[in-house]
N, C-alpha and C positions, 0 to 999 in steps of 0.2 A: 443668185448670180451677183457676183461683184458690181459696183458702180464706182468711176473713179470721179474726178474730177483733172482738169489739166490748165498748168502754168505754160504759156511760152515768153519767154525773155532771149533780148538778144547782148551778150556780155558783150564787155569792151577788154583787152588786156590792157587794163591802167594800172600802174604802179603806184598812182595817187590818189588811189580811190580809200575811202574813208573805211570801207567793211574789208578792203585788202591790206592795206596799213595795221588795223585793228589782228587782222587773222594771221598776217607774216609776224609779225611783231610778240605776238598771245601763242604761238603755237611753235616757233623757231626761235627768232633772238632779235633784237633790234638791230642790230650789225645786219645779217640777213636781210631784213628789208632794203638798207643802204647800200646792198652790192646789189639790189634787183634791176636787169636791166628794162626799157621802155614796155617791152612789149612780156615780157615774163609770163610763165605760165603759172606763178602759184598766183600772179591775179583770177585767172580759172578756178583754179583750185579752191582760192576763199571762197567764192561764189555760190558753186556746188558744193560746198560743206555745209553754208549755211544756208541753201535750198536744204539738203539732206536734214539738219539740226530741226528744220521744219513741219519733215515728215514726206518730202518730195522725195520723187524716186526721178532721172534721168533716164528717160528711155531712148531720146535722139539729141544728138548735138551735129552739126556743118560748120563749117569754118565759112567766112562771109570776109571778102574783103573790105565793104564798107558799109556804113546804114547812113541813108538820105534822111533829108530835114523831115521826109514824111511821114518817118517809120521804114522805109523800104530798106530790104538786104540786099546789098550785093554778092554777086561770086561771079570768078573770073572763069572764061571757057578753060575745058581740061585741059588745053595744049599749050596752055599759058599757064608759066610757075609763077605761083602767089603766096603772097607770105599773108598768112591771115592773122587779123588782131579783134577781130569779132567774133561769136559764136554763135547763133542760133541755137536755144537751147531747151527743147520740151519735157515738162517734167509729168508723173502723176502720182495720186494719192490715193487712196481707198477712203470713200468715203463713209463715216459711221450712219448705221442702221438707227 
């Protein structure tokens, strides 16, 4: 029987984030980074490439409107439109025998 192991992190979409800079920059063009707007999605996208580059597999992600000084996620009730820039995001890995 398999055993995995599991990561939860929770993203931010930062356009100023050092491993999204590095991965828009490394994998499109410099220009590209500089039209990225606040909340952009290939900030995600770096993120989970280099979760993935890791060996991490994404098996759940939620969009969180915010995370408190505690740790804590938020999400808005369903009947409220939300623009999310957080992610909550669990990954896992098969772990070697």
């Amino acid at each position: 029987m398999a055993k995995w192991e599991y990561l939860v992190r929770v993203f931010e979409l930062n356009r100023e984030d050092g491993v999204v800079v590095d991965y828009v920059t490394r994998v499109y063009d410099e220009g590209r980074w500089k039209e990225m707007v606040q909340y952009d999605p290939l900030s995600l996208e770096a993120w989970l490439n280099k979760c993935g580059e890791e060996g991490w597999e994404l098996v759940k992600i939620d969009g969180a409107t915010a995370q408190g000084k505690k740790g804590d996620v938020g999400v808005s009730f369903p009947e409220v439109t939300a623009w999310y820039h957080f992610y909550l995001c669990v990954f896992r890995r098969q772990v070697e025998k």
